[in-house]
N, CA, C and O of each residue as an XYZ file, in Angstrom:
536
protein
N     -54.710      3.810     22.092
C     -53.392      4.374     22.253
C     -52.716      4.440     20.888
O     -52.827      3.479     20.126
N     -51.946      5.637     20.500
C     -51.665      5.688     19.354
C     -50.084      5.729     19.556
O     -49.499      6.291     20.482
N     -49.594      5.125     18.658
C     -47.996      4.889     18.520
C     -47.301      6.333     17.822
O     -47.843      6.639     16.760
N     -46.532      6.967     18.130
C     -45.772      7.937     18.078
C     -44.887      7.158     16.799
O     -44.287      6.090     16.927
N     -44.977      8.010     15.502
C     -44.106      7.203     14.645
C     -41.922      7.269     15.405
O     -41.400      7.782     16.395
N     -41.463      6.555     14.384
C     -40.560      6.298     14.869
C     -39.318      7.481     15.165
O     -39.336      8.314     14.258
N     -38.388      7.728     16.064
C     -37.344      9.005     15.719
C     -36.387      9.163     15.190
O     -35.318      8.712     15.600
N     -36.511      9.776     14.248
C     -35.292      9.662     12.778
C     -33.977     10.181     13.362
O     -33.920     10.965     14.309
N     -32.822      9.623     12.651
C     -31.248     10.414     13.552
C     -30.928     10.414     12.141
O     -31.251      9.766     11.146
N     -30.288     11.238     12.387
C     -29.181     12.514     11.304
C     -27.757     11.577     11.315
O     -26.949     11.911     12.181
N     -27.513     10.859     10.763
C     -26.241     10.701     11.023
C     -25.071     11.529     10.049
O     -24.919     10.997      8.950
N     -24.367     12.551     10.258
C     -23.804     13.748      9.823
C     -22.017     13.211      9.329
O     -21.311     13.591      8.395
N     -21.750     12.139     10.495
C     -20.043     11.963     10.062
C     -19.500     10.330     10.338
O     -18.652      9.990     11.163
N     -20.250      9.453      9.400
C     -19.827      8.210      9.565
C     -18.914      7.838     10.483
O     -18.677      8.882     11.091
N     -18.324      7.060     10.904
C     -16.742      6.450     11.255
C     -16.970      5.535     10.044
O     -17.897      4.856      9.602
N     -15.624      5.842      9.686
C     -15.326      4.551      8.234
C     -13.920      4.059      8.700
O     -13.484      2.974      8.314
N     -13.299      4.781      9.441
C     -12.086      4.031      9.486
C     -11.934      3.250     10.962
O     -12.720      3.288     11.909
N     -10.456      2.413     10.824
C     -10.565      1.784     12.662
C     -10.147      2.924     13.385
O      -9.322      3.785     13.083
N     -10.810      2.795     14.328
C      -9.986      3.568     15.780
C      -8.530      3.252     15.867
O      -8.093      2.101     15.855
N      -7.785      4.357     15.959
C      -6.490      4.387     16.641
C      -6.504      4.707     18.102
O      -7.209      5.550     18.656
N      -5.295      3.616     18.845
C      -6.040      3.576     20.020
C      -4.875      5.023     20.650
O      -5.196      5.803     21.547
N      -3.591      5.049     19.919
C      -2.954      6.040     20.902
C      -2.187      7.242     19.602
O      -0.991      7.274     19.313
N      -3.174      8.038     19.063
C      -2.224      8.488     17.930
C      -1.907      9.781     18.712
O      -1.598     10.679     17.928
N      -1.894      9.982     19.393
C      -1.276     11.560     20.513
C       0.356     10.966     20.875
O       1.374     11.615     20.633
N       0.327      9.368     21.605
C       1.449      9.160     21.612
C       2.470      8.877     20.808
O       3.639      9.051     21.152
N       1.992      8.256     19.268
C       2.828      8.169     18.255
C       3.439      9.366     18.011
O       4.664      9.483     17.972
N       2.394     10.581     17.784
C       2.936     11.959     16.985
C       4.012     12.451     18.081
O       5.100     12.888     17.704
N       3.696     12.371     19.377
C       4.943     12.791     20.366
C       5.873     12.061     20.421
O       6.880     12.690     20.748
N       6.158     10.419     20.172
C       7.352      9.954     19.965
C       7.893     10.186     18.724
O       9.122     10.124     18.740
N       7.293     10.491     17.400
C       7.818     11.305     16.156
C       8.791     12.585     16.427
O       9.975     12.764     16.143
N       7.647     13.564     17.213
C       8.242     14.591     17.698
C      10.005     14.639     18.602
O      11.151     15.080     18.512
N       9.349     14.058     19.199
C      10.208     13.969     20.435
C      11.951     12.942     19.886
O      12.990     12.696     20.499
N      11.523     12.662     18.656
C      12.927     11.447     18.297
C      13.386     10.445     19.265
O      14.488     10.091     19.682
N      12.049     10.075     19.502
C      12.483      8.972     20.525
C      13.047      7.875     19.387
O      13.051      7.932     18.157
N      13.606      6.670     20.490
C      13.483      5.853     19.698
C      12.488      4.752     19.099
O      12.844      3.822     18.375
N      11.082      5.034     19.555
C      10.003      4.214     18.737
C       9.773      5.423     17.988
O       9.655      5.051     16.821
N       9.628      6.862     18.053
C       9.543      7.639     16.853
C      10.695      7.302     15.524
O      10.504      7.403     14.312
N      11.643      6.973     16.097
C      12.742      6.703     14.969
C      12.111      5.325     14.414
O      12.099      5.185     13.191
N      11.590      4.302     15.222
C      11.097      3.094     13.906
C       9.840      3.421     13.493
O       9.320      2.628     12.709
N       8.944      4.806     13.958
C       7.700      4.955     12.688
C       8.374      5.305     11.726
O       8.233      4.625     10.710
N       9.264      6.376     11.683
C       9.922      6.828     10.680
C      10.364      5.990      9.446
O       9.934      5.944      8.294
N      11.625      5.182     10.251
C      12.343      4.017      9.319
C      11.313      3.171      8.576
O      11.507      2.942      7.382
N      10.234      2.689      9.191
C       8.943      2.272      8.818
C       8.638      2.981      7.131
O       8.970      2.666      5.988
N       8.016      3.827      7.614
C       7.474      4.541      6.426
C       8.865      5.061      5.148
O       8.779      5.239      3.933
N       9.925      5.162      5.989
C      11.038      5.657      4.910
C      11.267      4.017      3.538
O      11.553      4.030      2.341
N      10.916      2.646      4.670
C      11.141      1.981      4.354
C      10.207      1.120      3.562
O      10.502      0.127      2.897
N       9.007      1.673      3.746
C       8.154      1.426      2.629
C       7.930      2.209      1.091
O       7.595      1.665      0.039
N       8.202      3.529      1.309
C       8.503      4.082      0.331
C       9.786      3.933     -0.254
O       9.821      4.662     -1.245
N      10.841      3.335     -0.105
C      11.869      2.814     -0.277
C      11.719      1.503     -1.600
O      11.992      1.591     -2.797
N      11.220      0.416     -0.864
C      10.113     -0.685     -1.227
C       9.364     -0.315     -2.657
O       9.523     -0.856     -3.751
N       8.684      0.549     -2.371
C       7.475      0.967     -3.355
C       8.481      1.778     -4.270
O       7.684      2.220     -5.097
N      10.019      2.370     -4.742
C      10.244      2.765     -5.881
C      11.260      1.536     -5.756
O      12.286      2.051     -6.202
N      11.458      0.754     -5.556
C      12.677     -0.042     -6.207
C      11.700     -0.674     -6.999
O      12.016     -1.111     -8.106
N      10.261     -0.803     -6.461
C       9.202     -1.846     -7.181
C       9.301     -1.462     -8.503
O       9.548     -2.104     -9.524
N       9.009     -0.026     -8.251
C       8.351      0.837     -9.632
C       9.961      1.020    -11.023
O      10.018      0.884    -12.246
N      10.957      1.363     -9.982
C      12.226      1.218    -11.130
C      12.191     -0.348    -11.692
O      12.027     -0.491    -12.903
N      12.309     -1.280    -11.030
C      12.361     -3.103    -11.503
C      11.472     -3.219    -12.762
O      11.741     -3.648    -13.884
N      10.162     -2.632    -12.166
C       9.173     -2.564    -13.234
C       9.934     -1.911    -14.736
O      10.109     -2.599    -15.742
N      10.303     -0.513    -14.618
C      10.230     -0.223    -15.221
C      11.946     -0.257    -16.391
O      12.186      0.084    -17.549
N      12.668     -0.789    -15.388
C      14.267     -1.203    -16.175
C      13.712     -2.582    -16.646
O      14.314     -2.808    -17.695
N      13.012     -3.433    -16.435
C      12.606     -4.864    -17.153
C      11.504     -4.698    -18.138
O      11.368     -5.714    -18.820
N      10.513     -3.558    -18.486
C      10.171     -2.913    -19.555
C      11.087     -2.416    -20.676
O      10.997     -2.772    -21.851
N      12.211     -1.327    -20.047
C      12.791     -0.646    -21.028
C      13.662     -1.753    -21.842
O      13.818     -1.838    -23.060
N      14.222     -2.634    -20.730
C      15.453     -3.396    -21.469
C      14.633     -4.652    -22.133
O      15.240     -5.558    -22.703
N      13.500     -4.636    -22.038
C      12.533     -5.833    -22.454
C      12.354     -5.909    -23.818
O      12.112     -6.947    -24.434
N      12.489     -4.654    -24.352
C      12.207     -3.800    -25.800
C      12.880     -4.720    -26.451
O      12.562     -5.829    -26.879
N      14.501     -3.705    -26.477
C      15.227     -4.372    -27.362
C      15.608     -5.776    -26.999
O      16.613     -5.962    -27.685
N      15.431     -6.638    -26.461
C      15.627     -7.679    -26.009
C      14.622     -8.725    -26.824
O      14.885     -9.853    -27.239
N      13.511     -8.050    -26.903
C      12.558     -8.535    -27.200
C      12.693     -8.044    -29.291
O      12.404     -8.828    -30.195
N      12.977     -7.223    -29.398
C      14.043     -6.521    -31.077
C      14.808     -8.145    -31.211
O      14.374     -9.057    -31.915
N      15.979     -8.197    -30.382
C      17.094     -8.731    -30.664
C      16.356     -9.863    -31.176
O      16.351    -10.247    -32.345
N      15.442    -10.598    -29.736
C      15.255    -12.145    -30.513
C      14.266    -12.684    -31.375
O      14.015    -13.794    -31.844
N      13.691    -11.315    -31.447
C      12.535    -11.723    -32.645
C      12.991    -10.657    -33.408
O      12.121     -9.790    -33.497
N      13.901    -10.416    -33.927
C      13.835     -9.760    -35.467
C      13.121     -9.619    -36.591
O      13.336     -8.893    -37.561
N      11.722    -10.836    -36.248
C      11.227    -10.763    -37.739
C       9.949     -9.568    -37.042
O       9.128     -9.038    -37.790
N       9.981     -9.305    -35.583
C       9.010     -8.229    -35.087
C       9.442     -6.720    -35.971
O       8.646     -5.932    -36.481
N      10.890     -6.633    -35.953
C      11.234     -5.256    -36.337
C      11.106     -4.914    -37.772
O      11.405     -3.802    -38.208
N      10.605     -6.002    -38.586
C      10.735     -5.820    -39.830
C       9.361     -5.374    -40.275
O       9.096     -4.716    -41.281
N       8.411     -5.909    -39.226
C       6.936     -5.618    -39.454
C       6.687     -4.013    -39.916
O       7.419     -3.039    -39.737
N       5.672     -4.089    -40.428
C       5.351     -2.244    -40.786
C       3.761     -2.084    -40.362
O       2.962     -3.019    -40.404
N       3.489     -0.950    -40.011
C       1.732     -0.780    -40.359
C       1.547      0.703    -40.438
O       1.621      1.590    -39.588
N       1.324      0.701    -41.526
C       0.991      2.336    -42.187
C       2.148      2.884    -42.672
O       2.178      4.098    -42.875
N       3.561      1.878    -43.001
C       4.455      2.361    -43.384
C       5.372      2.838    -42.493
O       6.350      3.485    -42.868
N       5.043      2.453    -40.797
C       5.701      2.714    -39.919
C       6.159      1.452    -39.112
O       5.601      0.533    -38.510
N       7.617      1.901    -39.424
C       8.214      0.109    -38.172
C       7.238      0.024    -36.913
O       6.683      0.885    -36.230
N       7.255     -1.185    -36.893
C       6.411     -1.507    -35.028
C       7.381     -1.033    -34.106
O       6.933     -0.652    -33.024
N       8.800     -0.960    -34.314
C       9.671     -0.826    -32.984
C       8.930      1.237    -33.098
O       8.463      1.822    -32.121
N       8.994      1.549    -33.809
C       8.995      3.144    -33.942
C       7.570      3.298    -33.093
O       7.441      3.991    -32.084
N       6.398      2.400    -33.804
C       5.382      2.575    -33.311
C       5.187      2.444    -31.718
O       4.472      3.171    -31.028
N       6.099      1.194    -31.212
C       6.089      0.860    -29.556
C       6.806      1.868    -28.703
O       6.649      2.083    -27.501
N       7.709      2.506    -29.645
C       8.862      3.436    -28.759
C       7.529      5.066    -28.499
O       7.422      5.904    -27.604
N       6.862      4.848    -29.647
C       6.126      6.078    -29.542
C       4.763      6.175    -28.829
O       4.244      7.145    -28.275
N       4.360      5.023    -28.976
C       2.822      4.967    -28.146
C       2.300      3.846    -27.407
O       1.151      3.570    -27.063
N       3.309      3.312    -27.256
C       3.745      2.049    -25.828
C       4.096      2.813    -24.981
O       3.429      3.338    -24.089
N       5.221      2.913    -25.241
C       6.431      3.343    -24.054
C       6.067      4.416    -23.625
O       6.174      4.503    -22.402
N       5.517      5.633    -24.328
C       5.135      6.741    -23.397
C       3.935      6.683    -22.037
O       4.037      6.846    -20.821
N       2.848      6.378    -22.920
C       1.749      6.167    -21.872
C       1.704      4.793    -20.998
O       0.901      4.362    -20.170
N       2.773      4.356    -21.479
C       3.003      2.895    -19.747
C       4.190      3.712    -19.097
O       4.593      3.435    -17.967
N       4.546      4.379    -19.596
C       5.373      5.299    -18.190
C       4.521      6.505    -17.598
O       4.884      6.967    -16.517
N       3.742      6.882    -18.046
C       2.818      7.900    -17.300
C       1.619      6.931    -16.539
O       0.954      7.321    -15.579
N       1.518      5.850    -17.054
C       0.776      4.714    -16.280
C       1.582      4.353    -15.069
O       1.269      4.521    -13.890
N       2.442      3.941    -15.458
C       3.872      3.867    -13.750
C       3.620      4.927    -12.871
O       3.424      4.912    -11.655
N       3.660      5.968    -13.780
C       4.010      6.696    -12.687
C       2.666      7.175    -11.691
O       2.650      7.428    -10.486
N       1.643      7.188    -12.632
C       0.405      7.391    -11.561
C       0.384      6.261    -10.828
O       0.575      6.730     -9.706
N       0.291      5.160    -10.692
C       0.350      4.366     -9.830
C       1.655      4.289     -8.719
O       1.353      3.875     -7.600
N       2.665      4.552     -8.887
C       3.561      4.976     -8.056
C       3.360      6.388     -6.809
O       3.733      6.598     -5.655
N       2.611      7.067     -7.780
C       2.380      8.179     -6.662
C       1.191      7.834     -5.926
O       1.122      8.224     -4.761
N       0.074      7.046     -6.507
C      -1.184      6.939     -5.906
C      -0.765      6.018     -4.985
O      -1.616      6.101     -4.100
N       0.412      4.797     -4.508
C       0.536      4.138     -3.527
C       1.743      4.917     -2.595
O       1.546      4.600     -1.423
N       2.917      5.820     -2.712
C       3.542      6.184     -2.250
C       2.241      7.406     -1.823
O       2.807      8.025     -0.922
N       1.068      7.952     -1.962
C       0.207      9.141     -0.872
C      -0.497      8.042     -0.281
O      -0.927      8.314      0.840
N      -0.819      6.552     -0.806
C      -1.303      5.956      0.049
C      -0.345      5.513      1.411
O      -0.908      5.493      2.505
N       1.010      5.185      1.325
C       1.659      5.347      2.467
C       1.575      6.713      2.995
O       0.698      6.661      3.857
N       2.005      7.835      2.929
C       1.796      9.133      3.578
C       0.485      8.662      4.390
O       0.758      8.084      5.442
N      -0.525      8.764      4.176
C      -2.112      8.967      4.452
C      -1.758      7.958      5.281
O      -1.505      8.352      6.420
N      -1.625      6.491      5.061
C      -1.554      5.906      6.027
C      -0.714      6.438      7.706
O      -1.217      6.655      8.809
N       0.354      6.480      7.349
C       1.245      7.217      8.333
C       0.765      8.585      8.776
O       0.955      8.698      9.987
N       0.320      9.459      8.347
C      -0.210     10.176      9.089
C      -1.474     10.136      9.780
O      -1.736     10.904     10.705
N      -2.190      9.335      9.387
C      -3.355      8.476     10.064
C      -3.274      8.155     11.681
O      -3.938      8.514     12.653
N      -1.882      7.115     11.444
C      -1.451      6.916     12.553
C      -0.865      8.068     13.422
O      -0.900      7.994     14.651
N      -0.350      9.082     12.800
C       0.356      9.795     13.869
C      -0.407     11.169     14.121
O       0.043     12.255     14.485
N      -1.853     10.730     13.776
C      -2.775     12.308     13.537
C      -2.999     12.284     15.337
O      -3.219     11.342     16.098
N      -2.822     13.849     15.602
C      -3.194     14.734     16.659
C      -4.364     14.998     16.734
O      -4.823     15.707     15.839
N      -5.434     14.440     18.024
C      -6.408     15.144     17.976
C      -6.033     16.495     18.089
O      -4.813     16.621     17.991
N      -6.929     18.053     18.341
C      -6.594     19.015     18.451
C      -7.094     19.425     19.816
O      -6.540     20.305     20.475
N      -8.244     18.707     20.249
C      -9.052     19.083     21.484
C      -8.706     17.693     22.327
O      -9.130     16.713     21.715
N      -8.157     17.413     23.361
C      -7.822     16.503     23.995
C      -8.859     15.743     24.189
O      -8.534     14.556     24.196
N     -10.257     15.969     24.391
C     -11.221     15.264     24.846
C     -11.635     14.837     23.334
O     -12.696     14.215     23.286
N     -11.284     14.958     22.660
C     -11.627     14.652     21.007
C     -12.976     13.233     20.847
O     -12.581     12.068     20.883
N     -14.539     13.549     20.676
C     -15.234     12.705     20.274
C     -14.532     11.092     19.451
O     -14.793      9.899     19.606
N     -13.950     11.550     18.918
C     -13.527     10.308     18.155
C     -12.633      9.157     19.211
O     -12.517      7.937     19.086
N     -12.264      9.773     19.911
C     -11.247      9.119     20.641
C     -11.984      8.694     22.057
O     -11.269      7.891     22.658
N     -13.411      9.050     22.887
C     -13.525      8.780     23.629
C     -13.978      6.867     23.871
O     -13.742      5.974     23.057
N     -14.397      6.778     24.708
C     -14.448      5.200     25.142
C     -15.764      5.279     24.842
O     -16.487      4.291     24.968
């Protein structure tokens, strides 16, 4: 008797994420302004809320850090290299690219809330939707 080798499967569309168990009813209480649609909302308004006071704190305790950091070390501002003050040098190639550093990270966690939240409130399109069955 000869053994039939084994039967290979295609697997075409992972699941990587968890199951949501009711996202038809979230998106209709969104819709609908109920009031649990009004606390997904406040939810997410209130995390993105959260996530720029983070990013301003950050970035008003940087700016004012400077001269603060001028004032009590004075013997920093006197420094030179290449004939250029260090404060000139930090104002010019510190300070720019740690604010374009802020800010990508600010947007990459404020689409990570979006994504999240719409995650939750995604519509299947076909009611019987594979993903969603038992």
């Amino acid at each position: 008797m000869t053994q039939s080798p084994p039967r290979r499967v295609r697997i075409t569309s992972p699941r990587t994420g968890v199951r949501r168990s009711h996202p038809v009813v979230v998106a209709h209480e969104i819709n609908e302004q109920t009031q649990l649609g009004e606390v997904y909302m406040r939810s997410l308004v209130r995390s993105q809320l959260r996530l720029a006071v983070v990013v301003l704190t950050t970035l008003g305790l940087f700016v004012a850090g400077l001269p603060l950091a001028f004032h009590f070390a004075p013997s920093l501002a006197e420094i030179e290299v290449m004939g250029i003050p260090v404060p000139w040098l930090v104002l010019g190639f510190v300070v720019y690219p740690a604010f374009v550093c802020i800010g990508w990270v600010y947007v990459r966690h404020a689409e990570r809330n979006e994504s999240r939240f719409a995650e939750l409130a995604e519509v299947s399109p076909d009611p019987i939707d594979k993903r969603y069955r038992e």
